[in-house]
C-alpha positions as CSV (number, residue, x, y, z in Angstrom):
1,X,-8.9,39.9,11.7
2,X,-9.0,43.4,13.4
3,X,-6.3,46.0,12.8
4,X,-3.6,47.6,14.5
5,X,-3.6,46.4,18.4
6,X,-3.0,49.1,21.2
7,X,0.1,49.4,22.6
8,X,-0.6,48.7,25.4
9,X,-3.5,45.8,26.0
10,X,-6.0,45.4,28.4
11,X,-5.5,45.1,32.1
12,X,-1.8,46.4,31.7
13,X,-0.5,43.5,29.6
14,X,2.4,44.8,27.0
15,X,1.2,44.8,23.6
16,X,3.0,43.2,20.2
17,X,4.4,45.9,20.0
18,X,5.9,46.8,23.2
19,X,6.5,43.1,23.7
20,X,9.0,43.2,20.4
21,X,10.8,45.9,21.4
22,X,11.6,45.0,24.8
23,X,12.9,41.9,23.2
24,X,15.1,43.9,21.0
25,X,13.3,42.7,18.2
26,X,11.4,45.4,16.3
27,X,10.7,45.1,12.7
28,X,13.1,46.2,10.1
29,X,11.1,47.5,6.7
30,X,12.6,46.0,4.0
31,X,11.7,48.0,0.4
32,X,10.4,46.3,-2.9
33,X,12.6,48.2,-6.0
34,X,11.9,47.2,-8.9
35,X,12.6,43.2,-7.8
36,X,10.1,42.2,-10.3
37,X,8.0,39.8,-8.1
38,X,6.1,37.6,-10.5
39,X,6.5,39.8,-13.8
40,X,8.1,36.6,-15.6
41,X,5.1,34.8,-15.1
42,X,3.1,34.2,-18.2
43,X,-0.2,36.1,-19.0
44,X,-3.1,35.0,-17.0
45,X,-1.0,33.3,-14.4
46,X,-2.0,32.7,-11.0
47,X,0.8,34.5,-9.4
48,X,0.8,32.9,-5.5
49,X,3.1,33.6,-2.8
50,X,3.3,31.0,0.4
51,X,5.9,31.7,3.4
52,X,8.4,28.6,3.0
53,X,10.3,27.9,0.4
54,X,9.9,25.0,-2.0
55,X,13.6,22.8,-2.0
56,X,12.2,19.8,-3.7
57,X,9.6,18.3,-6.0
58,X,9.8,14.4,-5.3
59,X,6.8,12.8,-3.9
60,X,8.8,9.7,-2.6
61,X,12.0,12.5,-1.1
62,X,12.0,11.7,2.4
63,X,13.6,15.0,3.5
64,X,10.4,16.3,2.3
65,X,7.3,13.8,2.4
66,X,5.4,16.1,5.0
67,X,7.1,19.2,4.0
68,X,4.4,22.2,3.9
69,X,5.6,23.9,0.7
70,X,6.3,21.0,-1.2
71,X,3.1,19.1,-0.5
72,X,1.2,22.3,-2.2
73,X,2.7,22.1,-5.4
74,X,2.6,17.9,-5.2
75,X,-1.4,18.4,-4.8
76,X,-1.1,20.4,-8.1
77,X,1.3,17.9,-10.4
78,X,0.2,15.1,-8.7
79,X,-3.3,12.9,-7.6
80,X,-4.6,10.6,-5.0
81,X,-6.7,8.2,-4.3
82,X,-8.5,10.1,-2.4
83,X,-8.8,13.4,-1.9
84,X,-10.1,15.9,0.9
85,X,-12.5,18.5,0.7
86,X,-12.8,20.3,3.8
87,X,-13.4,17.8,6.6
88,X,-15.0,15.3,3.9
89,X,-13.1,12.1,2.0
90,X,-13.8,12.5,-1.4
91,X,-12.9,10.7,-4.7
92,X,-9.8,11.4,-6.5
93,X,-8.2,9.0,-9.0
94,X,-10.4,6.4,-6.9
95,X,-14.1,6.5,-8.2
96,X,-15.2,4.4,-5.1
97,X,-13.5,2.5,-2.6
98,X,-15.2,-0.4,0.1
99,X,-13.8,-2.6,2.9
100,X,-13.7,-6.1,2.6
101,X,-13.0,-7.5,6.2
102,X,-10.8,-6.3,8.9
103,X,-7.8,-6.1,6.9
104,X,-8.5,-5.7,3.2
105,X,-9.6,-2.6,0.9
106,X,-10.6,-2.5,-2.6
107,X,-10.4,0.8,-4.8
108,X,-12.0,1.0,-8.2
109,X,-10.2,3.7,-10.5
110,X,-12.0,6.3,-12.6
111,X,-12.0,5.8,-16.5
112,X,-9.7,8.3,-18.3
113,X,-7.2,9.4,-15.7
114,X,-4.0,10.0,-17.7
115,X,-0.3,10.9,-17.0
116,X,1.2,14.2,-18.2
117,X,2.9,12.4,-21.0
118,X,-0.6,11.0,-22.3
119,X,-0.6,7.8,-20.5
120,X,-3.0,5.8,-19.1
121,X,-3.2,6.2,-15.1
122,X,-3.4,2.3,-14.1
123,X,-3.7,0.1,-10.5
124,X,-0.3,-1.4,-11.4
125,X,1.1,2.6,-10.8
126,X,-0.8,3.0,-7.7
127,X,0.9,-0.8,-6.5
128,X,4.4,0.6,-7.4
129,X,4.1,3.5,-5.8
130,X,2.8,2.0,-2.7
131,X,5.9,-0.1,-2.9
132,X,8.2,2.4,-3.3
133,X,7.2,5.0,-0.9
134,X,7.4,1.9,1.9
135,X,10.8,1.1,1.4
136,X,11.6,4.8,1.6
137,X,12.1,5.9,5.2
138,X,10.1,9.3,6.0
139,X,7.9,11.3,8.0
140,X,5.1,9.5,6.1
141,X,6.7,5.6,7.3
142,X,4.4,5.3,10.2
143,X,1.5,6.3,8.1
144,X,2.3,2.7,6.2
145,X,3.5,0.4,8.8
146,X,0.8,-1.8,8.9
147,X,-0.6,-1.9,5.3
148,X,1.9,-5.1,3.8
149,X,1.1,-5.0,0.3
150,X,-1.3,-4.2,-2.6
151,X,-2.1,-6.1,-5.7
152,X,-3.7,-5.1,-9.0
153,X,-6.5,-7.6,-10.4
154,X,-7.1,-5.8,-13.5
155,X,-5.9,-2.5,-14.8
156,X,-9.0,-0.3,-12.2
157,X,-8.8,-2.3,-9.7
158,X,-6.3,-1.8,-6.4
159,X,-6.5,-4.4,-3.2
160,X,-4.8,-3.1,-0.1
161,X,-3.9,-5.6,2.1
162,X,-3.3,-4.7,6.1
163,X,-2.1,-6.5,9.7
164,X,-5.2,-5.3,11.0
165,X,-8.1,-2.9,10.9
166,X,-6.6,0.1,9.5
167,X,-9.4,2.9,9.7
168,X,-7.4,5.1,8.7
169,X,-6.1,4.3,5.4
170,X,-8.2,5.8,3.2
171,X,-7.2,9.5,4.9
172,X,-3.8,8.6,4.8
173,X,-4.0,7.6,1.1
174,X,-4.4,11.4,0.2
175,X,-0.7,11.3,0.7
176,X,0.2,8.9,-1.8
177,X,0.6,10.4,-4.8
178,X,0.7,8.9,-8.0
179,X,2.9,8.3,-10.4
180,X,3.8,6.1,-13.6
181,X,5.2,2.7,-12.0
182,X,8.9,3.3,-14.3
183,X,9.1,7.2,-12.8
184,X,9.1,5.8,-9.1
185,X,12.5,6.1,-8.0
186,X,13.6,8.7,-11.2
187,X,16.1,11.4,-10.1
188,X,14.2,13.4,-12.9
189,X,11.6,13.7,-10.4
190,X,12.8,15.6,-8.6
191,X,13.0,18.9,-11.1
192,X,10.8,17.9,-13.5
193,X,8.3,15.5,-12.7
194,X,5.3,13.5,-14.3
195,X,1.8,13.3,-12.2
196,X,-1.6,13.3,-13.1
197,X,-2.6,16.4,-11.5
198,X,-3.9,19.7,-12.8
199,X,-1.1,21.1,-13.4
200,X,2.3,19.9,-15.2
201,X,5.7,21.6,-14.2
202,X,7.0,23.9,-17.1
203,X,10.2,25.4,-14.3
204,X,11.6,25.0,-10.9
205,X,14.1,26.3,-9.3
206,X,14.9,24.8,-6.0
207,X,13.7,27.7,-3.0
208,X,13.2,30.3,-5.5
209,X,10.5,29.7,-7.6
210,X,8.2,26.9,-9.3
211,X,6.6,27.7,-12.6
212,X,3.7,25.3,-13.5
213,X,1.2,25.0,-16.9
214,X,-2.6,23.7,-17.1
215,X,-2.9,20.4,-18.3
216,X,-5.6,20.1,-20.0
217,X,-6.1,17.0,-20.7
218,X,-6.6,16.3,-16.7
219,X,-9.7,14.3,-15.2
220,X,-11.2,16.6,-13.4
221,X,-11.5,19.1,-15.7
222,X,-9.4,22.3,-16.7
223,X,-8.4,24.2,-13.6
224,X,-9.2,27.9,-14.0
225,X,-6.0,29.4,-14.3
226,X,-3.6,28.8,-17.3
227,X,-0.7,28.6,-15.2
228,X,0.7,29.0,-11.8
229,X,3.3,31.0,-10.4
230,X,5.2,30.3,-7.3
231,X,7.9,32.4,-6.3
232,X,9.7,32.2,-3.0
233,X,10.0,36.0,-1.3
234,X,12.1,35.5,2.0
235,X,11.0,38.6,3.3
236,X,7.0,39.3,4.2
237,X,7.2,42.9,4.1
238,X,8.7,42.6,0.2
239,X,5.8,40.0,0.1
240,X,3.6,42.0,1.2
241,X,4.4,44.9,-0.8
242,X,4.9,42.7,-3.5
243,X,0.7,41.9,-3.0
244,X,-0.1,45.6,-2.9
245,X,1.5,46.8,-6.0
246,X,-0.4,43.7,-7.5
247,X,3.2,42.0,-8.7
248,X,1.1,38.7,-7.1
249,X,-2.2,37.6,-6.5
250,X,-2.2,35.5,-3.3
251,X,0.0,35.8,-0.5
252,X,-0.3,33.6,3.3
253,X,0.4,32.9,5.3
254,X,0.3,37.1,6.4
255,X,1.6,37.4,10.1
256,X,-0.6,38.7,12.2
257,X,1.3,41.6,13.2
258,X,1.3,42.7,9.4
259,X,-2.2,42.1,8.8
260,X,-3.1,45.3,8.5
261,X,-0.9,46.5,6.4
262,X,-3.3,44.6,3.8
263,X,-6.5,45.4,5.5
264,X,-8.6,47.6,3.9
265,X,-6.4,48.3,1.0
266,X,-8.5,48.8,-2.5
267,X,-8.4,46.0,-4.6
268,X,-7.2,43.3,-1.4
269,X,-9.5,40.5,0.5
270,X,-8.3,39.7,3.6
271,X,-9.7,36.3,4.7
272,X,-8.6,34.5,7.7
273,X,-9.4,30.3,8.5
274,X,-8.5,28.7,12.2
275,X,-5.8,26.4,10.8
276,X,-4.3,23.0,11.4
277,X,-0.6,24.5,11.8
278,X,0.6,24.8,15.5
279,X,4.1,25.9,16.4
280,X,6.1,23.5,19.2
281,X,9.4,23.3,20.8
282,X,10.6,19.2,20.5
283,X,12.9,18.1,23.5
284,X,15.5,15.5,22.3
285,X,14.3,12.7,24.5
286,X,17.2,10.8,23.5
287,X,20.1,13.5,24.7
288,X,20.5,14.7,27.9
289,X,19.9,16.3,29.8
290,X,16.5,16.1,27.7
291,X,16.6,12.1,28.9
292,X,14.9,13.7,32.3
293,X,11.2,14.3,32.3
294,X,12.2,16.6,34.6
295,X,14.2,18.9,32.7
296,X,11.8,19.1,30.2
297,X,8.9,19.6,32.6
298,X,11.0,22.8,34.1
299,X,11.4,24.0,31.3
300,X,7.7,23.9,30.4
301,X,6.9,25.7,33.7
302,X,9.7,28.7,32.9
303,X,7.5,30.2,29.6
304,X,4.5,32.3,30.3
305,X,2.5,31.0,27.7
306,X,-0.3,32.9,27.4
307,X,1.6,35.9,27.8
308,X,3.7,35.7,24.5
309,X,0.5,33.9,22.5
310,X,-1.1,37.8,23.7
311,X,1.7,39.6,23.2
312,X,3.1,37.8,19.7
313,X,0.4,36.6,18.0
314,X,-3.4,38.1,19.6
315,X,-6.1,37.2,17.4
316,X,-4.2,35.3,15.0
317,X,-3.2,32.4,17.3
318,X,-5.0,30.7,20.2
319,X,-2.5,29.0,23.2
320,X,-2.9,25.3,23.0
321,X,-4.0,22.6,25.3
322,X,-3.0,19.5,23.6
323,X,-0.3,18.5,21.4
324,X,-2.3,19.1,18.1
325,X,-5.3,21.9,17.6
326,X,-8.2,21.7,18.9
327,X,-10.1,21.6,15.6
328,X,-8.9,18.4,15.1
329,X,-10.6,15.1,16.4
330,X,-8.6,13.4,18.7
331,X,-7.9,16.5,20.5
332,X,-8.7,16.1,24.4
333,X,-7.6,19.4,26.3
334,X,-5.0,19.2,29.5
335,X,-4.2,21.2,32.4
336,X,-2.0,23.8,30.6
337,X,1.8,24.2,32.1
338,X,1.5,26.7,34.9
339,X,4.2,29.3,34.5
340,X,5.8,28.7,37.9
341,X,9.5,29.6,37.5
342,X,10.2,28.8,41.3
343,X,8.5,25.4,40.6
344,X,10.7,24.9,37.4
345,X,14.1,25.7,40.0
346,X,13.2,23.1,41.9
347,X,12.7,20.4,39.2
348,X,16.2,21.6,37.7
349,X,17.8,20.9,41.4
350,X,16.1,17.7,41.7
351,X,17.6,16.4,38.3
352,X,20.6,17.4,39.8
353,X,20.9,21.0,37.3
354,X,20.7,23.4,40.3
355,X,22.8,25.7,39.2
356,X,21.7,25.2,35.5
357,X,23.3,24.2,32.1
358,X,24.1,25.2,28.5
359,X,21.6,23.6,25.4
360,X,20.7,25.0,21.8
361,X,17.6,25.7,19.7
362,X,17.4,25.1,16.0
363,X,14.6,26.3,13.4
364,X,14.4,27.9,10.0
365,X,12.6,31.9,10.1
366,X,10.4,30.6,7.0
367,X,8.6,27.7,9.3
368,X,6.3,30.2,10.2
369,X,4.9,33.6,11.1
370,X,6.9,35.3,14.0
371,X,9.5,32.1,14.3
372,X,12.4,34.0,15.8
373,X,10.2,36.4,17.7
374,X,8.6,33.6,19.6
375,X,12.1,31.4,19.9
376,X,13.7,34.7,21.7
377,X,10.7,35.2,24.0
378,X,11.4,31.5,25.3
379,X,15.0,31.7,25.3
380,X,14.7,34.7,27.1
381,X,12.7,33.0,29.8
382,X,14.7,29.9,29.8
383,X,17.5,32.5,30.8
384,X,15.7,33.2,34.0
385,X,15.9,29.9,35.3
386,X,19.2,29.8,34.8
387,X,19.2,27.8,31.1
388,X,21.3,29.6,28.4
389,X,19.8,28.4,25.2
390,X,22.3,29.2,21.5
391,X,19.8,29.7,19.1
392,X,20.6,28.2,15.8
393,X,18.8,29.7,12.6
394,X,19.5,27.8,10.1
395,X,18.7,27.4,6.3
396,X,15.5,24.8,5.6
397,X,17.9,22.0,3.9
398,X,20.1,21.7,6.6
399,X,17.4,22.1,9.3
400,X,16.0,19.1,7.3
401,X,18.7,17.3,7.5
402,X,19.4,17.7,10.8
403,X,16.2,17.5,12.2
404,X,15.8,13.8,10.5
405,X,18.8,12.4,11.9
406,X,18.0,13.8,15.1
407,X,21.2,16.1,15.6
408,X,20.0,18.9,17.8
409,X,19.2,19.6,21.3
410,X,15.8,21.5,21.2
411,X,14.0,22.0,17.6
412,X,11.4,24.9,17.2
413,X,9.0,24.4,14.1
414,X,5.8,24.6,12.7
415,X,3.7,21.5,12.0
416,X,0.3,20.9,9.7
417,X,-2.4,17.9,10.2
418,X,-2.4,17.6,6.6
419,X,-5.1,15.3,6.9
420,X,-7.2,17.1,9.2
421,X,-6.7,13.7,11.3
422,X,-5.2,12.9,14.4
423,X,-3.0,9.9,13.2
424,X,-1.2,12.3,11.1
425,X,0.4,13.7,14.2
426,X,0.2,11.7,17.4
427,X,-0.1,8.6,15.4
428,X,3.2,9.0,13.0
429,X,5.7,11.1,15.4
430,X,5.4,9.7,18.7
431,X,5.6,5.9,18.0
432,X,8.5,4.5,19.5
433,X,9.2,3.1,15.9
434,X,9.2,6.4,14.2
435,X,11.9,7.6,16.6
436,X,10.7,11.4,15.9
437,X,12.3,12.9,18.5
438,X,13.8,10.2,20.1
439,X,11.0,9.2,22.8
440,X,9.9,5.7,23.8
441,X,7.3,5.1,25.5
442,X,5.9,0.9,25.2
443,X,2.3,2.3,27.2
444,X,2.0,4.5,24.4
445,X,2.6,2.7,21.4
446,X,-0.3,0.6,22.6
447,X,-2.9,2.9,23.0
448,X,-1.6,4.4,19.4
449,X,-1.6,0.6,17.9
450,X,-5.3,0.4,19.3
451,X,-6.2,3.8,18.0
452,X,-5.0,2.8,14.2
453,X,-7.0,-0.1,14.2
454,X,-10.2,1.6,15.6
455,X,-12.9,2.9,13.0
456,X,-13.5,6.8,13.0
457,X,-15.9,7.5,16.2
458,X,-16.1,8.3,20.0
459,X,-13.9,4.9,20.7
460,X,-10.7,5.9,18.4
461,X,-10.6,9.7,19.3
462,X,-10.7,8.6,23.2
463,X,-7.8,6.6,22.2
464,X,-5.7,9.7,20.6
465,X,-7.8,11.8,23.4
466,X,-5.5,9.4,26.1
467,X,-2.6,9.7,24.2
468,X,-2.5,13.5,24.1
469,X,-2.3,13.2,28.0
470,X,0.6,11.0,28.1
471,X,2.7,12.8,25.7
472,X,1.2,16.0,27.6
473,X,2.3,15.3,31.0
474,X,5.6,13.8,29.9
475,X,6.5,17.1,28.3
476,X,8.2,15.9,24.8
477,X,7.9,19.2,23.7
478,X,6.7,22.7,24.4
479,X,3.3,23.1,22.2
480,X,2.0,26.7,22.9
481,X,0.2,28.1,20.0
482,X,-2.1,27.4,16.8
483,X,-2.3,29.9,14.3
484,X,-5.1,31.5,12.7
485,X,-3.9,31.8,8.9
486,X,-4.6,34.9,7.3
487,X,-4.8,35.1,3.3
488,X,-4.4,37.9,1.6
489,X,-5.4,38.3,-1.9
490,X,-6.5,40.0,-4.9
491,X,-10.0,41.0,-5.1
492,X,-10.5,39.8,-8.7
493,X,-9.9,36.2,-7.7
494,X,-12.4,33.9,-7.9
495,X,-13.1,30.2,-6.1
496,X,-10.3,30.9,-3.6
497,X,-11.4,28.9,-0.2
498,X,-8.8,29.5,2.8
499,X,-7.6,25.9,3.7
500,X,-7.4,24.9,8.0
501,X,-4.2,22.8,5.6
502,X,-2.3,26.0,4.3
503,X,-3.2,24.0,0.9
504,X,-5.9,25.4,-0.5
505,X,-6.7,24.3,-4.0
506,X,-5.2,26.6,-6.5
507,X,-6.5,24.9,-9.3
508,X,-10.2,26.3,-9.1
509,X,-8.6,29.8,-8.5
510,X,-9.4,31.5,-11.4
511,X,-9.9,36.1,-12.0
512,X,-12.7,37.9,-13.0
C-alpha cells in the first residue's frame, strides 16, 4: 500500500481528504491512556485485534452463522470436515472424502481427533450436527437445502445423502463445525464451548474480548502460540495506537486512510491481500417503494461510484462490476451503473416519485473500514435527486436482528465469500427461498438450482456468471466496492499469511 495520498488527485479529482471534509466528516483523533489494550493477556499470547466485535460463540446461532468476527474464533475452537487453504480443499477432521453417484458422499475421519474434554471426535457428531444446524434457520440454510440426511456406518465413516448433484458440498462443509452430538443445542455454547480445534476458550466476554488457550492435545499438532487474545477496540485510531506501542500484535482490517500511520514504523509489517469482503447497499425488495425496479435502478444511477471508491478508499478498494469480487469464480463483469442523475429523475417520475420521498439506511460503523464515510457520500447524493435518506447507526446485535427479520428500508454492510466460492453469495442470499432481502425472482432460482448441481468448471461459473447479470440489472442492491485488506502487524511474528477471508489462521502464528 503506498502512503499518504495528495490532497488533491490527479486530473483535479478531490482527494480522501478533501472528499471527507467537504462531507463534514473529518477524522477525530481519539488518544490511548493507559487503556491497557491486551496487558491481561497471558505471557506469550498472541495478542490480535480485528475490526467487528465478537457478540457470540455458538456455531449453530443463527444471528451469527456467517458472522465475520465470530467465524474467526469458531475456526480456532472448532474443526471441519474440510478445511481451505488458500484457494485449495484440504483435509480437516475428514482424512479423505469421494463421491459415490450423483447424490451421495462418503467422508472417512482421521484417527485420533478428540474433543476439548478428551473425547473421541466420531461420524455420529458430524450426523448430529448436520442435523441440528438444518433445523436451525440461518444465513448458512440455503447452503443445506438440498443435502436430506447423513448416516454413520461405523464410528469414521459419514454418508451424505443429497436431492441431486451437489458440487458444492464439500466447500460448504468448511462451515460445519463440529461438535460432540449431546453439546448440539447446549446454551453453554454459547460462552463456553467445546470443539476440536486448536484452541479451547479459557474467557469471553460478549463484544469485548475472547481469551482462548492451546490445546494441546489437538490433531493437527500444537499451534504456535500458547494462547490467543482477542480484544474488541471500537475505535481504529486507539487500535492503531494500541499496535504501535506494541499493547497487540496484529491488527486488520487497517483503513486505508490510516495506513500509513503504521507504514514504516520500526518494529511493524504492513501486508496487504485483495480480499473477498465487498461493501453493498441491499434494497428491501419486499417494501416499497423498493417493490419498483425502478426506484432501485434511480437510485443506482444517482451515486458517482468511482468517484467515492477514489475519493474514500484509493488503493485499498477497487469499484465493482458484479455483485461479488472479481477474484472469485463465478464472477462475470456488467456494464457498471452510469452516474446519470437526470436519468435517475426520470425513473423516479416514471414510478410515479417525481417529486421524491422519505426512506432510511441502517448499518453498524464496525462492518467495515470507512462505513459511515461511504453511507454519507450516498446519502448525500441520494439527496440530489430529491431522496432524503435517515441514516440509522445502530449497535451489531440489533442490526442483526433487524437485518434477519427483514425490518429496514435500505441496509449498508460488508459481506465475505467465506468460501472463496460463488455459492456462498449468489447461491445462499438471492434464492427466493432464502428471502434475504425480500426478492423473488422464479428465472433465477433456476439458473441457481442448476448451478448447485453443476460440478466446479466453465459450465457452473457461466451459470453464477448469468445470475450475476440478473441480479445486476434488476438492481437488488447497490454493490460499489471490494476492499483490499491491509494487516498490520508485529515484526517478530512469524507464519502470519494475509487471508482474501479476513480469517487468516492464527494458530500457526507464532514470535521470534
Amino acid at each position: 500500500m503506498s502512503g499518504a495520498r495528495r490532497a488533491v488527485g490527479d486530473e483535479g479529482r478531490p482527494g480522501r481528504r478533501d472528499f471527507l471534509a467537504r462531507a463534514g466528516l473529518g477524522a477525530t483523533a481519539v488518544l490511548l491512556s493507559g487503556c491497557g489494550v491486551g496487558s491481561g493477556a497471558p505471557r506469550g499470547a498472541l495478542r490480535a485485534a480485528f475490526g467487528q466485535p465478537v457478540t457470540d460463540l455458538d456455531p449453530y446461532n443463527a444471528a451469527t452463522a456467517v458472522d465475520e468476527a465470530s467465524l474467526i474464533v469458531k475456526r480456532l475452537v472448532f474443526d471441519t470436515l474440510v478445511r481451505r487453504e488458500g484457494k485449495t480443499l484440504v483435509p480437516g477432521l475428514a482424512a479423505k472424502w469421494r463421491r459415490d453417484g450423483d447424490t451421495r458422499w462418503v467422508f472417512t475421519l482421521r484417527r485420533g481427533a478428540v474433543f476439548h474434554d478428551g473425547s473421541a471426535v466420531t461420524a455420529r457428531d458430524v450426523v448430529a450436527c448436520l442435523e441440528h444446524t438444518r433445523t436451525v434457520v440461518s444465513a448458512q440454510t440455503p447452503l443445506w437445502a438440498t443435502v436430506t440426511g447423513a448416516e454413520a456406518p461405523d464410528d469414521r465413516t459419514v454418508v451424505f445423502t443429497t436431492d441431486g448433484p451437489l458440487g458444492s458440498l464439500p466447500v460448504n462443509l468448511t462451515l460445519l463445525f463440529i461438535v460432540p452430538a449431546r453439546r448440539v443445542a447446549d446454551p453453554a455454547q454459547k460462552r463456553s464451548p467445546i470443539g476440536s480445534g486448536p484452541f479451547r476458550v479459557t474467557g469471553f466476554t460478549p463484544s469485548t474480548s475472547v481469551e482462548l488457550a492451546r490445546f494441546d492435545d489437538y490433531w493437527g499438532g500444537r499451534a504456535e502460540s500458547p494462547a490467543v487474545s482477542m480484544p474488541y477496540i471500537a475505535e481504529t485510531s486507539t487500535a492503531i495506537t494500541a499496535l504501535r506501542n506494541g499493547d497487540i500484535d496484529l491488527l486488520w482490517p487497517v483503513p486505508p486512510d490510516q495506513l500509513p500511520e503504521v507504514t514504516g514504523v520500526p518494529g511493524i509489517a504492513v501486508e496487504s491481500v485483495p480480499s473477498w469482503t465487498y461493501y453493498f447497499n441491499w434494497f428491501n425488495c419486499s417494501r416499497k417503494p423498493f417493490t419498483d425496479p425502478d426506484v432501485r435502478r434511480a437510485l443506482c444511477h444517482a451515486v458517482n461510484v468511482p468517484q467515492i471508491v477514489e475519493s474514500l478508499f484509493g488503493p485499498g478498494g477497487r469499484q465493482m462490476r458484479a455483485p461479488l469480487p472479481a477474484t472469485v469464480a463465478g464472477h462475470a463483469a456488467q456494464e457498471p451503473w452510469a452516474y446519470d442523475p437526470a436519468a435517475a429523475r426520470r425513473l423516479l417520475a416514471r414510478a410515479g416519485l417525481g417529486r421524491g420521498f422519505t426512506t432510511s439506511m441502517m448499518w453498524f460503523d464496525a462492518t467495515g473500514p470507512l462505513a459511515r464515510e461511504l453511507a454519507q457520500a450516498m446519502i448525500s447524493a441520494w439527496a440530489g435527486i430529491g431522496v432524503t435518506v435517515r441514516p440509522q447507526s445502530i449497535e451489531k446485535a440489533m442490526w442483526l436482528e433487524r437485518l434477519n427479520s427483514l425490518d429496514w428500508d435500505m441496509n449498508l454492510q460488508t459481506n465475505t465469500v467465506t468460501t472463496g466460492d460463488a455459492a456462498f453469495t449468489i447461491g445462499r442470499l438471492y434464492d427466493s427461498k432464502a428471502n434475504r432481502l425480500g426478492y423473488r425472482n422464479p428465472d433465477l432460482d433456476a439458473v441457481l438450482a442448476r448451478a448447485a448441481a453443476t460440478p466446479e468448471g466453465p459450465e457452473r461459473d457461466a451459470l453464477y456468471g448469468d445470475a450475476c447479470a440478473t441480479i445486476w440489472s434488476d438492481a437488488v442492491g447497490l454493490f460499489p466496492v471490494t476492499l483490499v485488506t491491509g494487516y498490520g502487524r508485529a515484526r517478530e511474528l512469524t507464519g502470519f499469511t494475509p487471508a482474501a477471508n479476513n480469517q487468516p489462521d492464527l494458530a500457526v502464528v507464532g514470535r521470534r
